[in-house]
ZAMARGU-4260 file (C-alpha; in steps of 0.2 Angstrom, whole numbers, plus 5000, padded with zeros to 4 digits):
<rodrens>
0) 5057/4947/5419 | 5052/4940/5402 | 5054/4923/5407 | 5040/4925/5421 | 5030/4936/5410
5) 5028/4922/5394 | 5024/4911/5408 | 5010/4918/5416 | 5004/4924/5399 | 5005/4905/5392
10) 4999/4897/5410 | 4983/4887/5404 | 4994/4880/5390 | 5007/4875/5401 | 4996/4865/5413
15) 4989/4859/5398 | 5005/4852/5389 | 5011/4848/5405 | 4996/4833/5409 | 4997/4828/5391
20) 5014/4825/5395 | 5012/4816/5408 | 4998/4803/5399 | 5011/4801/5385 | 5025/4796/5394
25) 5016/4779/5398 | 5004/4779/5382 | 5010/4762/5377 | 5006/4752/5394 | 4993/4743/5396
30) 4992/4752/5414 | 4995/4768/5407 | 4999/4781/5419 | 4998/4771/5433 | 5016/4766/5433
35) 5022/4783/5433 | 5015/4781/5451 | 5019/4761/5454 | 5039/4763/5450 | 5043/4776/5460
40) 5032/4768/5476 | 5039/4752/5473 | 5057/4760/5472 | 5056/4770/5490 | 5047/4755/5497
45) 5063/4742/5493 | 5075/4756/5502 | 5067/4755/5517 | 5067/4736/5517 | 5082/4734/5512
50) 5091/4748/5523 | 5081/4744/5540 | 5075/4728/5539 | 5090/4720/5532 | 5105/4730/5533
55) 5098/4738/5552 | 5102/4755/5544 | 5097/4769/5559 | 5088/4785/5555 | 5096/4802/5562
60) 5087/4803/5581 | 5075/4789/5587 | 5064/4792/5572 | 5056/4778/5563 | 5068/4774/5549
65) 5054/4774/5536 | 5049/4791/5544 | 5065/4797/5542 | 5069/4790/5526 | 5054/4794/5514
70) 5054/4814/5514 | 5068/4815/5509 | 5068/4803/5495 | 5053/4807/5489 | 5061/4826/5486
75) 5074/4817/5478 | 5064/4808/5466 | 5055/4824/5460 | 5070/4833/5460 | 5078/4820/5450
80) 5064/4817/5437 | 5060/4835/5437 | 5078/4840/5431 | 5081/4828/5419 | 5064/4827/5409
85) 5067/4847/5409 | 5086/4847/5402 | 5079/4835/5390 | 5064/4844/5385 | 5066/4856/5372
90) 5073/4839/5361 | 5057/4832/5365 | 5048/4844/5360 | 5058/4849/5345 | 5044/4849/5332
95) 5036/4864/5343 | 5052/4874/5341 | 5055/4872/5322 | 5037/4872/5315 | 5027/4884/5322
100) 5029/4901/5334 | 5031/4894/5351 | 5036/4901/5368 | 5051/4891/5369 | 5053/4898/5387
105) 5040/4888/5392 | 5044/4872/5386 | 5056/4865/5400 | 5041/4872/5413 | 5030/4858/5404
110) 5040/4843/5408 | 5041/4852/5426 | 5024/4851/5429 | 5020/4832/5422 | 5034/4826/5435
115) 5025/4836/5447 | 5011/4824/5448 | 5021/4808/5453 | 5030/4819/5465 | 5017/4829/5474
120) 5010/4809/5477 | 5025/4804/5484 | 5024/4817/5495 | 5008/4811/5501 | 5017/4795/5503
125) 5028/4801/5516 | 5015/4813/5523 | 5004/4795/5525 | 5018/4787/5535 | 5021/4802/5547
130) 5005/4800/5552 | 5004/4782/5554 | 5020/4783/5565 | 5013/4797/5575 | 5024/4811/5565
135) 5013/4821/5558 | 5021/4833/5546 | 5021/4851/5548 | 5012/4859/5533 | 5019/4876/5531
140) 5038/4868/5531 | 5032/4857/5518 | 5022/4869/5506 | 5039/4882/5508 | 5053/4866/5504
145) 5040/4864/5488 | 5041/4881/5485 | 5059/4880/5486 | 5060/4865/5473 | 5050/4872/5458
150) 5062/4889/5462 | 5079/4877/5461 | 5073/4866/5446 | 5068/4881/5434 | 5086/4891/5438
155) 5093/4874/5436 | 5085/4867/5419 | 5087/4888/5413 | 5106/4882/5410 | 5105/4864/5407
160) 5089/4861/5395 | 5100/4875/5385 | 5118/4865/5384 | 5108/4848/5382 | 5099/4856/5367
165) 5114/4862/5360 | 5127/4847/5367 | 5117/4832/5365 | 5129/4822/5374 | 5127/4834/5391
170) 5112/4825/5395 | 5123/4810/5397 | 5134/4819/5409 | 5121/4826/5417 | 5115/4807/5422
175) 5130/4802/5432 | 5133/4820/5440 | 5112/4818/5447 | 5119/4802/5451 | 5136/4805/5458
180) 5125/4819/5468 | 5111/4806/5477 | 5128/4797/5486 | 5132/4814/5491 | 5115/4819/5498
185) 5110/4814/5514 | 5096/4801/5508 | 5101/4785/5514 | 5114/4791/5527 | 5112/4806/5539
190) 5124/4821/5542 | 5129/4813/5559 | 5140/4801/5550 | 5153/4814/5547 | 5159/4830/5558
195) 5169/4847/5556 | 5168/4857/5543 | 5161/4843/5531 | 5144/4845/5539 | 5144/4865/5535
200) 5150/4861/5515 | 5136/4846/5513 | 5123/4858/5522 | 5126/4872/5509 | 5124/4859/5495
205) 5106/4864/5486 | 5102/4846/5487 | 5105/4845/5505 | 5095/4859/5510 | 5079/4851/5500
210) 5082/4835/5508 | 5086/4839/5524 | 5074/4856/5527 | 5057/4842/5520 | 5064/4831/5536
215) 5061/4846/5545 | 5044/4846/5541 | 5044/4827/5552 | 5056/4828/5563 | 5065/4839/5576
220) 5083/4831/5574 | 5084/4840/5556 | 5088/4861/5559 | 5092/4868/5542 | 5081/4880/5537
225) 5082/4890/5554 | 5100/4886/5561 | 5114/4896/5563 | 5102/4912/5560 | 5096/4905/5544
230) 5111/4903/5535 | 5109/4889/5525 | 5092/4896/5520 | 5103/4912/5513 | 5116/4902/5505
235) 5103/4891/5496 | 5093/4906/5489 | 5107/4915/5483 | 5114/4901/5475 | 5096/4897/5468
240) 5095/4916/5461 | 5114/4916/5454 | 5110/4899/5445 | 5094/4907/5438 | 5101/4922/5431
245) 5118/4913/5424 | 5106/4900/5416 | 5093/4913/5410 | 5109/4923/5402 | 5115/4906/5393
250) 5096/4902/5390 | 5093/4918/5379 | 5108/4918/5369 | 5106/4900/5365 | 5091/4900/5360
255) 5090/4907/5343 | 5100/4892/5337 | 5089/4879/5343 | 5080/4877/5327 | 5097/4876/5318
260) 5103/4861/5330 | 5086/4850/5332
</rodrens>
């Protein structure tokens, strides 16, 4: 597809943009870039003392809460920052769309790989703790759930970095449906805490699957990727593929008036 085509023609440019990006965000701090890793660190840390050590909230299995908890909230975070910055992106970098010929394509795949630094660190994070509980991660299931994130994020921002250009006040919505969707994901609570057919509607939710199949990668008690013959795996794939095609649709079509809205 043309999509995959600009990008790996415009691949150096992208990484580039993508690390300048990055810098920028914290260009006015006297610690720079250092709090794009400090926030997020200190954010996961205050969970986990606040929902084991004060609350007594249990983990799904006898897992180490903190074992339990940071995979998935570190995919979370990524996910998170990832689809905004991306839905927000093409506003950000209105000057490149009006001025000068630019790849537009390419230009929610930038923000994508600046949040990719903080995430792939908090990633580390989790992989840190497994090990110093005795859970050591399971690298192939890890490298396939990233795998899986980058796929979901560019079929997600395809549609939403398109209406937000268009519909500034999207971005707004978007905000509290990524929120209303983190109560709704299995972060902070497991699956265990509800039954019947609930648990097969949560576990065909994207978000679930990335949360619950980077668990995988640490504990035993989390299944998703290979239960019931993989069917979550297929539901989360074709959902993924269905939402980049729809979004790729709206994206072309959309974009010949981005100039005229910016």
């Amino acid at each position: 597809m043309n999509f995959f085509k600009t990008l790996f023609q415009n691949r150096k440019m992208v990484f580039k943009l993508g690390r300048n990006d990055f810098r920028n965000r914290y260009a006015n701090a006297s610690l720079g870039a250092l709090w794009g890793f400090l926030q997020p660190f200190v954010f996961m840390m205050t969970y986990v003392i606040v929902f084991q050590y004060i609350m007594h909230t249990g983990s799904s299995g006898d897992y180490p809460y903190s074992v339990w908890f940071l995979p998935g909230m570190a995919t979370w975070l990524f996910c998170n920052d990832a689809i905004m910055q991306a839905s927000n992106s093409i506003r950000l970098y209105s000057y490149l769309v009006k001025k000068v010929v630019f790849p537009v394509d390419i230009i929610p795949v930038i923000t994508l790989v600046s949040s990719s630094t903080v995430g792939l660190f908090l990633f580390i994070i989790a992989g840190i703790v497994g090990f110093a509980f005795g859970y050591p991660p399971n690298i192939l299931i890890m490298l396939y759930i990233i795998f899986c994130l980058y796929c979901f994020i560019l079929a997600f921002t395809r549609f939403t970095s398109a209406l937000t250009t268009l519909v500034p006040d999207f971005a707004q919505l978007l905000s509290i449906v990524m929120q209303l969707c983190m109560w709704f994901t299995p972060i902070v609570w497991n699956l265990g805490m509800i039954h019947g057919k609930l648990v097969v509607l949560f576990k065909a939710m994207p978000f679930t699957y990335l949360v619950e199949g980077m668990r995988q990668a640490f504990i035993d008690s989390s299944t998703i990727i290979t239960e019931h013959n993989c069917l979550f795996t297929i539901v989360f794939w074709c959902i993924t593929i269905f939402l980049f095609l729809f979004g790729n649709h709206v994206f072309k079509k959309s974009k010949k008036d981005f100039a005229d809205v910016l």
